[in-house]
NUZA-507584 format. One line per field, with one value per atom (N, C-alpha, C): residue number from 0; atom name; y, x, z. Coordinates in Angstrom, 1 decimal. Example, Ala and Ser with C-alpha at 12.3 -4.5 7.8 and 13.67 -1.06 7.14 Angstrom:
num (0, 0, 0, 1, 1, 1)
atome (N, CA, C, N, CA, C)
c2 (-5.7, -4.5, -3.3, -2.2, -1.1, 0.0)
c1 (13.2, 12.3, 13.2, 12.8, 13.7, 12.9)
c3 (7.8, 7.8, 7.8, 7.1, 7.1, 7.9)
// end
This chain:
num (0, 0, 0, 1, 1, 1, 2, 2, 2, 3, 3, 3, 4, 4, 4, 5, 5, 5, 6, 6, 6, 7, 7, 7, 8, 8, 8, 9, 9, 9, 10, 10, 10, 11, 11, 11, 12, 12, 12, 13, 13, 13, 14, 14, 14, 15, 15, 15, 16, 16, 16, 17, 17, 17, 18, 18, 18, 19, 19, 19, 20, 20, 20, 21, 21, 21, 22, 22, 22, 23, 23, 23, 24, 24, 24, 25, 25, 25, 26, 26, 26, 27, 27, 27, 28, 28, 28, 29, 29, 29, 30, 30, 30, 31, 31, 31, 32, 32, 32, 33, 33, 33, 34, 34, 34, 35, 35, 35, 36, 36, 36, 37, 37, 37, 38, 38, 38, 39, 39, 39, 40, 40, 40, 41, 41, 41, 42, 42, 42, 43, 43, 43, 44, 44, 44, 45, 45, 45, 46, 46, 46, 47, 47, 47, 48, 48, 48, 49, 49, 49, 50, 50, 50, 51, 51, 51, 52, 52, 52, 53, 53, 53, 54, 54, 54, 55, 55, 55, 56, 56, 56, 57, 57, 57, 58, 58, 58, 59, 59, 59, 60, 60, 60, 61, 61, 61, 62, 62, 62, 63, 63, 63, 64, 64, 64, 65, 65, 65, 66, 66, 66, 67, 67, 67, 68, 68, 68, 69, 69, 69, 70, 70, 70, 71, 71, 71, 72, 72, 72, 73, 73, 73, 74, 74, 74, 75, 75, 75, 76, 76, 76, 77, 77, 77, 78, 78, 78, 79, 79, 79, 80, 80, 80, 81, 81, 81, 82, 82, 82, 83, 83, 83, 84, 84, 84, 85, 85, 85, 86, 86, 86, 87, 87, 87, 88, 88, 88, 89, 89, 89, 90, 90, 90, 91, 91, 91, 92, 92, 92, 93, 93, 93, 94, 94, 94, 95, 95, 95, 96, 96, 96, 97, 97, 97, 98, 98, 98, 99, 99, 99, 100, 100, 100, 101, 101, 101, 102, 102, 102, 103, 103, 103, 104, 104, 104, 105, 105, 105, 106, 106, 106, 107, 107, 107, 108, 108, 108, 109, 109, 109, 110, 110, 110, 111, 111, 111, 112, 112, 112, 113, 113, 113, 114, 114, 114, 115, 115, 115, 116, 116, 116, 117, 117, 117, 118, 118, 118, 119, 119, 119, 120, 120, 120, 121, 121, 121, 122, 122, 122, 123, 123, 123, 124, 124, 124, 125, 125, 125, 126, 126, 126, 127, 127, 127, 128, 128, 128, 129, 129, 129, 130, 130, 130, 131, 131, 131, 132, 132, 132, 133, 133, 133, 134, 134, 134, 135, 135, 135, 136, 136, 136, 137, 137, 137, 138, 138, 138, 139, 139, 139, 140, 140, 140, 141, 141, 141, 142, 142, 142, 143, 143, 143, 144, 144, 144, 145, 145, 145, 146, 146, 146, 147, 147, 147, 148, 148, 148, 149, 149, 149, 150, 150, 150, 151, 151, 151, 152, 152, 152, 153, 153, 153, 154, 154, 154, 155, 155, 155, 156, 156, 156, 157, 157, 157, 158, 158, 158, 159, 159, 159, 160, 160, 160, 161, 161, 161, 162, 162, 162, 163, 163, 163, 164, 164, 164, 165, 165, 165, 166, 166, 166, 167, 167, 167, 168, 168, 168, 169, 169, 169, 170, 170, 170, 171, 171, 171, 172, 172, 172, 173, 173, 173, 174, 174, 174, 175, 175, 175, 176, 176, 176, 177, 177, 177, 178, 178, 178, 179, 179, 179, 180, 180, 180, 181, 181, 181, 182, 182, 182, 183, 183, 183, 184, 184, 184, 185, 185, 185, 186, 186, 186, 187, 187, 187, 188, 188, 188, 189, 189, 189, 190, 190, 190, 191, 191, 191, 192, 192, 192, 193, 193, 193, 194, 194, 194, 195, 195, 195, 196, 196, 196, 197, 197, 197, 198, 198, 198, 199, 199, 199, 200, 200, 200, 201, 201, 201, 202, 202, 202, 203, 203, 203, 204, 204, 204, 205, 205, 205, 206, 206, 206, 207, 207, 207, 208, 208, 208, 209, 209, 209, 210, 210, 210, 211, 211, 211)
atome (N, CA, C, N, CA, C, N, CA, C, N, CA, C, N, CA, C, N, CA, C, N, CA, C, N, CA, C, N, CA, C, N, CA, C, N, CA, C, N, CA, C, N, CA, C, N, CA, C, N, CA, C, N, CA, C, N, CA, C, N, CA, C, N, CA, C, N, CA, C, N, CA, C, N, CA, C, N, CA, C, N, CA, C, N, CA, C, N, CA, C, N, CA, C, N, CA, C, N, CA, C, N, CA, C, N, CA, C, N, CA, C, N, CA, C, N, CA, C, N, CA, C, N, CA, C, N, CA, C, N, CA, C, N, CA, C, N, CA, C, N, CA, C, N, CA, C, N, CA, C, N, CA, C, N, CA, C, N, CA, C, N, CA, C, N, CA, C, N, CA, C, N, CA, C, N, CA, C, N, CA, C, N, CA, C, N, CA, C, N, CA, C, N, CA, C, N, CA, C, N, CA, C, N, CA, C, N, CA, C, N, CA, C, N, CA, C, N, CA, C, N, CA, C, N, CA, C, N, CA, C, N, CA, C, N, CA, C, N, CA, C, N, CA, C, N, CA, C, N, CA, C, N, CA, C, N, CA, C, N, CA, C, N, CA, C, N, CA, C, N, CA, C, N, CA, C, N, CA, C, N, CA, C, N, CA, C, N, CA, C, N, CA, C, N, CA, C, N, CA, C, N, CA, C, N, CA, C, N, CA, C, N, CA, C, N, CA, C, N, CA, C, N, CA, C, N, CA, C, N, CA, C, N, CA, C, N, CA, C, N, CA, C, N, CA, C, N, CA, C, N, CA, C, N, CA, C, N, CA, C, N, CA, C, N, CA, C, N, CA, C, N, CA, C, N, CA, C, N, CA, C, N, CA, C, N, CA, C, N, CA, C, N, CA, C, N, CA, C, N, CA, C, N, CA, C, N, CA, C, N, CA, C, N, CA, C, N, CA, C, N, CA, C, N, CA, C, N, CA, C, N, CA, C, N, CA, C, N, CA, C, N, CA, C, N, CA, C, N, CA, C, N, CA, C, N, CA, C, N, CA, C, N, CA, C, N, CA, C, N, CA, C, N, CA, C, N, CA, C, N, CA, C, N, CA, C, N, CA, C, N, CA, C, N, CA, C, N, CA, C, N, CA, C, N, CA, C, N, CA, C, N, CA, C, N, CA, C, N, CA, C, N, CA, C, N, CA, C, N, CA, C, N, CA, C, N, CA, C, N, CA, C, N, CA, C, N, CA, C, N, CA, C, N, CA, C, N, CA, C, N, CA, C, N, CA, C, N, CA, C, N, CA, C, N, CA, C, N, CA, C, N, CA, C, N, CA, C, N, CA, C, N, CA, C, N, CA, C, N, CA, C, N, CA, C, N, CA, C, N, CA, C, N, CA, C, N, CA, C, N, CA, C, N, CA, C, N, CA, C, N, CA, C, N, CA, C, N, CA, C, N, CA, C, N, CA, C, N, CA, C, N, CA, C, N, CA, C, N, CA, C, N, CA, C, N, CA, C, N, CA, C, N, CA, C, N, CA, C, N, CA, C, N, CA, C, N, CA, C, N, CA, C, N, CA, C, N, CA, C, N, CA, C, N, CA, C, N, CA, C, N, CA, C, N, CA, C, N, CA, C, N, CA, C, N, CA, C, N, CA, C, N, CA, C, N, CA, C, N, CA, C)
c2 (-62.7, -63.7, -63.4, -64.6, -64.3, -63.6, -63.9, -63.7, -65.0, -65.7, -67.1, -67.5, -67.3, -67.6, -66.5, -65.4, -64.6, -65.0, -64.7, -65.1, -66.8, -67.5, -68.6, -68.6, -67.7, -67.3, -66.7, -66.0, -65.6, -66.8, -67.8, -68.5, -69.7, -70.3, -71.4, -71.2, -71.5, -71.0, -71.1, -72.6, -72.9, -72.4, -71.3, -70.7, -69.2, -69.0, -67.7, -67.8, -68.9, -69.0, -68.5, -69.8, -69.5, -67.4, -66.8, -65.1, -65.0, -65.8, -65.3, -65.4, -64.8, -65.2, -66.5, -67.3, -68.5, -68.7, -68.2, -68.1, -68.0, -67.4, -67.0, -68.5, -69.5, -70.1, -71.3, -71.4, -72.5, -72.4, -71.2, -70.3, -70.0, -70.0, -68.9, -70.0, -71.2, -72.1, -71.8, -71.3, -70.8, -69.5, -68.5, -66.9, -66.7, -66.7, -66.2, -67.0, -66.0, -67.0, -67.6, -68.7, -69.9, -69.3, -69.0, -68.9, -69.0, -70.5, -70.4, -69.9, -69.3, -68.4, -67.6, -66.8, -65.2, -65.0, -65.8, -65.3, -65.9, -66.3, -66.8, -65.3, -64.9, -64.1, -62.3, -62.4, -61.2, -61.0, -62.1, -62.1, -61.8, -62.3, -61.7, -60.3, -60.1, -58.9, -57.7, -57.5, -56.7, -57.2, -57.3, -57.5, -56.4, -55.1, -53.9, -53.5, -52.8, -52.1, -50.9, -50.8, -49.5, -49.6, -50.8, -50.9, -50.9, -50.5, -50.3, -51.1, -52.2, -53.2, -53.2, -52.8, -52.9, -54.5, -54.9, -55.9, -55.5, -55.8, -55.7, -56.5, -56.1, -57.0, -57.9, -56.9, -57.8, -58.6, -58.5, -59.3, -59.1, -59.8, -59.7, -59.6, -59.2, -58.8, -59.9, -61.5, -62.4, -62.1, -61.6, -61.8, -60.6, -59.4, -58.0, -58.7, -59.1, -59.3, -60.4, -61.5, -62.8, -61.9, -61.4, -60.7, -60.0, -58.8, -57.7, -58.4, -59.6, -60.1, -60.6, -61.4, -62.1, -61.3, -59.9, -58.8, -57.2, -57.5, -56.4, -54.9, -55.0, -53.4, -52.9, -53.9, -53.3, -52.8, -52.0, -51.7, -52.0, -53.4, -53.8, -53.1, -52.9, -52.0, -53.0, -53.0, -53.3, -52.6, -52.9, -52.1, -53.2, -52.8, -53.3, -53.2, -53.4, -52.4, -52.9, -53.7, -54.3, -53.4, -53.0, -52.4, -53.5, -54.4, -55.3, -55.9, -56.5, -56.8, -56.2, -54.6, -53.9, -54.2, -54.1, -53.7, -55.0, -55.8, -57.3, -57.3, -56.9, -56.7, -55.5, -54.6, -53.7, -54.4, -55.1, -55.6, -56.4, -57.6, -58.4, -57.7, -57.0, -56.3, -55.8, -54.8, -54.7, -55.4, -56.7, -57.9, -58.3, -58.7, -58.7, -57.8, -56.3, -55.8, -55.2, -55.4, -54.9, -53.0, -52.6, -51.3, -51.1, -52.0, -52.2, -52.8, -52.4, -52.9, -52.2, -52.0, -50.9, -51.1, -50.7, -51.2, -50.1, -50.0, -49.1, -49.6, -48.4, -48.8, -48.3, -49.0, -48.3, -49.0, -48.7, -49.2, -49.1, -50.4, -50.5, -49.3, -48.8, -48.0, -46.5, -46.3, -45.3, -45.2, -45.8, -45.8, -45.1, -44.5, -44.3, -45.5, -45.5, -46.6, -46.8, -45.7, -45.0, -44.7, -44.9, -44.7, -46.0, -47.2, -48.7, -49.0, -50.0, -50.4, -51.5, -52.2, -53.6, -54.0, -55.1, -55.7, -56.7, -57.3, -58.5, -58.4, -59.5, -60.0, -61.7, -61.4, -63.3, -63.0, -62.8, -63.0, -62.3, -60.6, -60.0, -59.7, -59.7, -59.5, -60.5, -62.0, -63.1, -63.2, -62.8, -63.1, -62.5, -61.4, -60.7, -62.0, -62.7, -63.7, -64.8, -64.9, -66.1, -65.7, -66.9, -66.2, -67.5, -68.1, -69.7, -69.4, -70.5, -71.1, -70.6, -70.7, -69.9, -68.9, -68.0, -66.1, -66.2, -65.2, -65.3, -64.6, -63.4, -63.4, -62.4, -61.9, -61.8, -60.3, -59.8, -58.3, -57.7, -59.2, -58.8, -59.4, -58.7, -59.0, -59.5, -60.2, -61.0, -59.6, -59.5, -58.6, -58.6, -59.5, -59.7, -58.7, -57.5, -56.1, -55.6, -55.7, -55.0, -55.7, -57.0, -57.5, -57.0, -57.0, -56.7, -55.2, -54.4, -53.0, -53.1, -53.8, -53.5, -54.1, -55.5, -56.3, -55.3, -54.3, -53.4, -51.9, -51.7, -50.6, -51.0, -52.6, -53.0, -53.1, -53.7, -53.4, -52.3, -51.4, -49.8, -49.3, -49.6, -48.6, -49.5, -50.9, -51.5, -51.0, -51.0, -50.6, -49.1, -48.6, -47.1, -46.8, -48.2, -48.1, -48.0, -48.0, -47.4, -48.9, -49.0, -49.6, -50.2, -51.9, -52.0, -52.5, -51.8, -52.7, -54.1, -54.2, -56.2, -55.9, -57.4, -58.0, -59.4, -59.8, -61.1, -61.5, -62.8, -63.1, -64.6, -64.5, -66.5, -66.4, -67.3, -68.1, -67.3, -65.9, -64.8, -63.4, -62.7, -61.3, -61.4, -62.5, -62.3, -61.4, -61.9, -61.0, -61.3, -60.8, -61.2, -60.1, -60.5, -59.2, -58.3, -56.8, -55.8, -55.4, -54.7, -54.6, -54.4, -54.8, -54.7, -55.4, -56.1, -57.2, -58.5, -58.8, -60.3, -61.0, -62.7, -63.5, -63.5, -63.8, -63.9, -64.9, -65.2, -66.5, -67.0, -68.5, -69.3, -70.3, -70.6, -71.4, -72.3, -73.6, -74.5, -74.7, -74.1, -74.5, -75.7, -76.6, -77.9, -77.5, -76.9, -77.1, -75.7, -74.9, -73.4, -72.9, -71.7, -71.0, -69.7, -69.7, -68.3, -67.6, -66.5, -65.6, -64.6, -64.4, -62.9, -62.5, -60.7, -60.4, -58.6, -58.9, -57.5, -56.5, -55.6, -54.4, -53.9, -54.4, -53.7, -52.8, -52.4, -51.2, -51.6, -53.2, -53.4, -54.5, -54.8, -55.4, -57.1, -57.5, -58.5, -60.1, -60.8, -62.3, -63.2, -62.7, -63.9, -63.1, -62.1, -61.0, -62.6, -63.1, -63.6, -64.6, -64.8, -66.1, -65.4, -64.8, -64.5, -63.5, -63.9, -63.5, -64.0, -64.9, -65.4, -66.6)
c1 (-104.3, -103.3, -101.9, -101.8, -100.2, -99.1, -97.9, -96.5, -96.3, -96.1, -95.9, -96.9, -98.0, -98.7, -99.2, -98.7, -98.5, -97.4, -96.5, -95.2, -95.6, -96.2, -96.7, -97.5, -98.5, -98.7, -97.7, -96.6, -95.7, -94.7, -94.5, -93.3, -93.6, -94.8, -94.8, -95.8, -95.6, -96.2, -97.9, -98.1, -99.6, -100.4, -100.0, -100.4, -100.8, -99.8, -99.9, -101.2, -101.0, -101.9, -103.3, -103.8, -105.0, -105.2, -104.6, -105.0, -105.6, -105.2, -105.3, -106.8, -107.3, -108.4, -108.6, -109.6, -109.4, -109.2, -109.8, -109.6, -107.4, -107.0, -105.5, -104.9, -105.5, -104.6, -104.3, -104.9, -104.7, -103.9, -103.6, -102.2, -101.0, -101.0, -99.7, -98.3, -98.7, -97.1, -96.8, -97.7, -97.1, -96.8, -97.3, -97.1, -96.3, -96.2, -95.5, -94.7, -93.6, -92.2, -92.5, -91.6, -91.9, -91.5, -92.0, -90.6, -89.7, -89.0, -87.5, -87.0, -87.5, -86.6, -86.4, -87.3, -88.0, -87.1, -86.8, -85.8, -84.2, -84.1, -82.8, -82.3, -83.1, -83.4, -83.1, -83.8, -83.3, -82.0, -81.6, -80.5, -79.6, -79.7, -78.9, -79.2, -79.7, -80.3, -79.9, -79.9, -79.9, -78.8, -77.2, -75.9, -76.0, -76.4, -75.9, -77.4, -77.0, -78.3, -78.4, -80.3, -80.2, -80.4, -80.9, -80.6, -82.0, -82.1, -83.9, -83.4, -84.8, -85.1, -86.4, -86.6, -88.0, -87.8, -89.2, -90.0, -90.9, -90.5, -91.1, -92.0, -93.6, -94.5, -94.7, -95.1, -94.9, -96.4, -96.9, -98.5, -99.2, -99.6, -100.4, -98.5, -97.4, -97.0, -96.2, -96.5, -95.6, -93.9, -93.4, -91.6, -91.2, -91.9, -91.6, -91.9, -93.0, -93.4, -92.3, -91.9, -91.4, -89.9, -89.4, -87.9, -88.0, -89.3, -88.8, -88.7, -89.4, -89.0, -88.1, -86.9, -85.8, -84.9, -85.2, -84.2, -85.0, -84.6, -84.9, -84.4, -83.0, -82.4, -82.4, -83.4, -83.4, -85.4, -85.7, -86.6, -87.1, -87.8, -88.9, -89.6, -89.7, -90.9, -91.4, -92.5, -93.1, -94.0, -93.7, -94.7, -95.4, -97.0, -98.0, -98.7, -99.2, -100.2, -101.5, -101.8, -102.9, -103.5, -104.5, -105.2, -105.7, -106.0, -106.9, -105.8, -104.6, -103.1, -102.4, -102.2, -101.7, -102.7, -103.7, -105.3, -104.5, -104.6, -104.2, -102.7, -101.6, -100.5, -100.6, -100.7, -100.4, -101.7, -102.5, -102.9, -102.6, -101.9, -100.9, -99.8, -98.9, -98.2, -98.7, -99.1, -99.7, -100.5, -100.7, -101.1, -99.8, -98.8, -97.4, -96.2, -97.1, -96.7, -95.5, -95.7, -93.9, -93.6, -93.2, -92.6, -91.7, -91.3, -90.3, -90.6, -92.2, -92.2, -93.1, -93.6, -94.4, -94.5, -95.9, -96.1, -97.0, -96.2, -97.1, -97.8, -98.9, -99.8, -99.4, -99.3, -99.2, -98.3, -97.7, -96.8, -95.4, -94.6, -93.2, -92.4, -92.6, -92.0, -92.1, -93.1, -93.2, -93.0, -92.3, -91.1, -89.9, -89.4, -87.8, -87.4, -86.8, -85.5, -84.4, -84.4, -82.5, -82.8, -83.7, -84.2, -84.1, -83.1, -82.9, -82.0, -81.4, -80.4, -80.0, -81.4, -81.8, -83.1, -83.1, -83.9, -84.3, -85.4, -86.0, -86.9, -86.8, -87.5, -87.9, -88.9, -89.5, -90.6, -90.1, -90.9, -92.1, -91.6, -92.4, -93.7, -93.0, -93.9, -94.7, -94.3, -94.8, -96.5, -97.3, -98.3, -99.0, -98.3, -98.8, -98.4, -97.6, -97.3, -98.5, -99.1, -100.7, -101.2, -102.8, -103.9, -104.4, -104.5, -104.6, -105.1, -105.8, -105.8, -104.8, -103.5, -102.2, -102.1, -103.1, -102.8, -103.3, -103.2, -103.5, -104.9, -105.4, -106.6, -106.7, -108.0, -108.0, -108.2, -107.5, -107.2, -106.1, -105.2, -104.0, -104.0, -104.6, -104.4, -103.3, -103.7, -102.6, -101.9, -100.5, -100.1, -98.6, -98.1, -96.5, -96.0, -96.9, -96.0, -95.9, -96.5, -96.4, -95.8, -95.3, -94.0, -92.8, -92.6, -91.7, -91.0, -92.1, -91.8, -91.3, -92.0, -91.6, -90.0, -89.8, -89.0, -87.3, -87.7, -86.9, -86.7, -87.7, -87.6, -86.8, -87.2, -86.6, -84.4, -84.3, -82.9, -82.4, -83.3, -82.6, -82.2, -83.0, -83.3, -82.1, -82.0, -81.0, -79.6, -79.5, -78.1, -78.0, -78.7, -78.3, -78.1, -78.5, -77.8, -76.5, -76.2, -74.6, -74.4, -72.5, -72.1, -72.5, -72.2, -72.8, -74.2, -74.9, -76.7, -76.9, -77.2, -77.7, -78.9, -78.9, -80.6, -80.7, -81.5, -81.9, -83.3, -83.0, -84.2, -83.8, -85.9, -86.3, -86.5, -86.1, -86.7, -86.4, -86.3, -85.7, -86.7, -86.1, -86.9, -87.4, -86.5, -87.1, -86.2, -85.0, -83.8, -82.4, -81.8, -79.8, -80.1, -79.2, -78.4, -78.1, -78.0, -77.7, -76.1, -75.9, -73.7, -73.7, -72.4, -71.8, -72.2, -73.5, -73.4, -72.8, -72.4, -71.5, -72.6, -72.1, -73.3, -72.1, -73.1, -72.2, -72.4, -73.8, -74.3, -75.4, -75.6, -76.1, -76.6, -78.3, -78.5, -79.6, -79.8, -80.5, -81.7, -83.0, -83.8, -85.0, -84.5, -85.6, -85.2, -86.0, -86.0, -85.8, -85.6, -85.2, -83.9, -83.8, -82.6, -82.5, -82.3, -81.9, -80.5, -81.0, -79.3, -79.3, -77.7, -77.6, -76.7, -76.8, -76.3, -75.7, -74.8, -73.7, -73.3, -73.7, -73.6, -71.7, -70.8, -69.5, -68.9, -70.0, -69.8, -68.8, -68.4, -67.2, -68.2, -68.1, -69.2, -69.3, -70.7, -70.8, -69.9, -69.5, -69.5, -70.6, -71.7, -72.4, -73.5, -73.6, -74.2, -75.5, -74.8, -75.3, -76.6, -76.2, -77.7, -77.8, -77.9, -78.4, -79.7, -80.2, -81.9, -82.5, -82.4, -83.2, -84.0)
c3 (147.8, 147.3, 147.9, 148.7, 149.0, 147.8, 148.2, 147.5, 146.2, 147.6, 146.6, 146.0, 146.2, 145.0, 143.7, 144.0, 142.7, 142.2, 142.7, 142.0, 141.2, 141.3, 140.4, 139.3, 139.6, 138.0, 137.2, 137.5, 136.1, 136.2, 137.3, 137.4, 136.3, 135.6, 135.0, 133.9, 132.9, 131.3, 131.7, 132.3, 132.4, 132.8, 133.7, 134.7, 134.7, 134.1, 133.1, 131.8, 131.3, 130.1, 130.7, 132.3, 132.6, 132.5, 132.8, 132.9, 131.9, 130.6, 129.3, 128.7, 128.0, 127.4, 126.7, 127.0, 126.5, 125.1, 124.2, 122.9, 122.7, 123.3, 123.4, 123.9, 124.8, 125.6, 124.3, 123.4, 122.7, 121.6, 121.7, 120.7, 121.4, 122.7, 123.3, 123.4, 122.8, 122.7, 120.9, 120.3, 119.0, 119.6, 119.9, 119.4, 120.9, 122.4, 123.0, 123.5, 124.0, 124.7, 126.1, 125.8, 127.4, 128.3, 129.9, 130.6, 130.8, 130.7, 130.4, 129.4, 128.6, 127.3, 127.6, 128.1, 128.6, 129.5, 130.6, 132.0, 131.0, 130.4, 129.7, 129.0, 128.0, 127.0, 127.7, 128.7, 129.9, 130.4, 130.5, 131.6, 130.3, 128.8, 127.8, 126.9, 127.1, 127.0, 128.1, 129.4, 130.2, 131.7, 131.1, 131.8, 132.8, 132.3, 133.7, 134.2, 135.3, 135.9, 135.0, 134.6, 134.3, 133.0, 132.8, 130.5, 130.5, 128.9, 129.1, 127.6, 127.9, 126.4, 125.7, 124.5, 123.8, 123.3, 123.5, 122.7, 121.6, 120.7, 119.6, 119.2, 118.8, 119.4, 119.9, 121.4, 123.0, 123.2, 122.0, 122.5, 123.8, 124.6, 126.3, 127.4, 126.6, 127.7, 128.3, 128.0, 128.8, 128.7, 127.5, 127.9, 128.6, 128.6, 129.2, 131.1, 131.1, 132.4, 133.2, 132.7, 133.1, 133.2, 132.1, 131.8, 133.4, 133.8, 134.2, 135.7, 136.2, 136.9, 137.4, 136.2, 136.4, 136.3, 136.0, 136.1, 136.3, 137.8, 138.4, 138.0, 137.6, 137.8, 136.2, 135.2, 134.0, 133.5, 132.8, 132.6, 130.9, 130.8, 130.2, 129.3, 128.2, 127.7, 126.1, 126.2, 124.9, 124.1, 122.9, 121.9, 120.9, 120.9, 120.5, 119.6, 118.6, 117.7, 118.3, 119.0, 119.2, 120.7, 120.7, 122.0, 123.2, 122.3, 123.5, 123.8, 122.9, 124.0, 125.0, 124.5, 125.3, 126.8, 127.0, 128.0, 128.7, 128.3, 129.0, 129.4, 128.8, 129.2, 130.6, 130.3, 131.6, 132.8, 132.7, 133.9, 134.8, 133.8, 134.6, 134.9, 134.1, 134.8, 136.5, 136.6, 137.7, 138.5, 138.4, 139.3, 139.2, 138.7, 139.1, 140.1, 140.2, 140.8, 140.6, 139.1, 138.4, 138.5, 138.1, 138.0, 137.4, 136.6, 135.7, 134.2, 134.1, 132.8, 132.6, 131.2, 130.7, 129.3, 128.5, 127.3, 126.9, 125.3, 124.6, 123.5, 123.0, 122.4, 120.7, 119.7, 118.6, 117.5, 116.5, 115.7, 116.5, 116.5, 116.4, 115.3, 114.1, 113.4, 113.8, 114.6, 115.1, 116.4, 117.1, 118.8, 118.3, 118.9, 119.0, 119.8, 118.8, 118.7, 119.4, 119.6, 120.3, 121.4, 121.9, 124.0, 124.7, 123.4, 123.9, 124.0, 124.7, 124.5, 124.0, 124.0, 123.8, 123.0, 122.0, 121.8, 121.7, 121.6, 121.8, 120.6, 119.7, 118.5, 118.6, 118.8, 118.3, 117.5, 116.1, 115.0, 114.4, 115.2, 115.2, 114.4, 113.4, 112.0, 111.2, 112.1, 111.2, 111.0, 111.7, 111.5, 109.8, 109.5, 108.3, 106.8, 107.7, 106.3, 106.6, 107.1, 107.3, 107.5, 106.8, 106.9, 106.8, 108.3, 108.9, 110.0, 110.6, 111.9, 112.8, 112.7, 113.8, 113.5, 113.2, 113.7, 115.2, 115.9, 117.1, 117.0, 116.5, 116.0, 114.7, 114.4, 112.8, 112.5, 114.0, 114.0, 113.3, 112.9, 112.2, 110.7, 109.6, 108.2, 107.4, 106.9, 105.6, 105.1, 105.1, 104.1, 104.0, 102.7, 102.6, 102.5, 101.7, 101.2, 102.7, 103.6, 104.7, 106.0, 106.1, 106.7, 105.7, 104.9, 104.1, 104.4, 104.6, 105.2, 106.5, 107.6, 108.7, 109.2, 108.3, 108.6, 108.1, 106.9, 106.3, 107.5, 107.9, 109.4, 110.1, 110.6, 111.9, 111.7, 110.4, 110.0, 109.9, 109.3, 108.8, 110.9, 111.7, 113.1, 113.9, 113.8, 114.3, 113.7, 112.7, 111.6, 112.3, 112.6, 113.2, 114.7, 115.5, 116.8, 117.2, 118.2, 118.6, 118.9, 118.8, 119.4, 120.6, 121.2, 122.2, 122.1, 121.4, 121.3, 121.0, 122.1, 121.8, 121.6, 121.4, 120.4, 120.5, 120.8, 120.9, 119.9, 119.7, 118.6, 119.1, 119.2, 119.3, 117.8, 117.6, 116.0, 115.2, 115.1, 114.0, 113.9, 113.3, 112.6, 111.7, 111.1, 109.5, 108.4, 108.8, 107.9, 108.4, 107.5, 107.6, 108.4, 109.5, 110.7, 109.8, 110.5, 110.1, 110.3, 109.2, 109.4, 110.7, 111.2, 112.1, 113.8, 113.5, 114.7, 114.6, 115.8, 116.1, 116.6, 116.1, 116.8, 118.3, 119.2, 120.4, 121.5, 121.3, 121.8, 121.4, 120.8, 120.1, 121.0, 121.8, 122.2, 121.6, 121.7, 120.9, 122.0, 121.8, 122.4, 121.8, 122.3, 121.2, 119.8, 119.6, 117.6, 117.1, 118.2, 117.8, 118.1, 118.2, 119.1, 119.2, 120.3, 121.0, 120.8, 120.1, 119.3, 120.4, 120.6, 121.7, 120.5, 119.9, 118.9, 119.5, 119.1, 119.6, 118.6, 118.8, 117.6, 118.2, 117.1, 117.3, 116.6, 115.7, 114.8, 114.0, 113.1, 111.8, 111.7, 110.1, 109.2, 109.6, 110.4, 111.0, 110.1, 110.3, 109.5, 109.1, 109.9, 109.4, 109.3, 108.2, 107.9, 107.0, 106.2, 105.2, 105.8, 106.9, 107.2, 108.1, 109.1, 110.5, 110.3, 111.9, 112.5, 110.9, 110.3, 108.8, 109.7)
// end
């Protein structure tokens, strides 16, 4: 396979989807990020060379993969609880040919936190709130008490980053910002939007609605 035509499976959503398991392709416009958000989402996320960003359930890998492409001098990493996602993520990666992206296997609450500089949230936790047709599959259980925990982790581990940490969220976390981030860029994607959120260490303003 040539260049340019690898480089076309990560460059356009449709194309990407084909890698996917078919069961996956008729979900991945609910559960994973478009390309254009993914390379939008990067480039806010990772300003300097050298920043390392977790995804917080990175699923099969598309925003870590698309990101680590549209930004070369930052290093990608996602975390998974899922085995058969991770297996599918690190293989496109490496049919990508990335080296800049890398995915682990295991609970988000159990990563350190503070080896980031950045985050990426699209709705990490939502699937624990259904128990429908739009789960992605039925490896992940109905359990509010247990988005409720994680959604409470992910604020407590953000609230303890330093100065400086951004965070980006499609659609949300699922909670008011944590003290002391600024909203800092607000983009309207169709019917959603894309937040770039800046930790300045003095008690955010729009503590009250934000990543909700």
């Amino acid at each position: 396979m040539s260049g340019e035509a690898r480089n076309l499976l990560f460059d356009e959503d449709e194309l990407f989807d084909l890698q996917l398991p078919p069961r996956m392709r008729l979900k991945s416009s609910i559960h994973f990020t478009p390309v254009t958000v993914a390379r939008l989402a990067a480039r806010m996320l990772a300003p300097r060379p050298g920043m390392r960003v977790l995804d917080v359930g990175s699923g099969p890998g598309k925003f870590c993969i698309v990101a680590a492409r549209e930004v070369p001098s930052a290093t990608f990493v996602g975390v998974e609880i899922r085995p058969h996602l991770v297996r599918i993520a690190r293989r496109l990666a490496s049919r990508a040919g990335l080296e800049n992206a890398a995915f682990i296997e295991g609970n988000a609450m159990d990563t350190d936190w503070r080896a980031f500089d950045a985050f990426y949230l699209y709705n990490p936790f939502a699937e624990q709130l259904r128990d429908d047709e739009h789960v992605l599959d039925r490896s992940m259980t109905f359990a509010p008490a247990k988005f409720a925990e994680y959604v409470r982790g992910a604020r407590e581990r953000l609230s303890a980053a330093p100065a400086g940490t951004r965070v980006v969220t499609y659609h949300s976390f699922g909670a008011p910002a944590p003290l002391g981030y600024e909203l800092v860029e607000d983009l309207p994607i169709e019917t959603d939007r894309l937040e770039l959120w800046v930790k300045s260490g003095q008690r955010s303003n729009h503590e009250r609605g934000a990543m909700s």
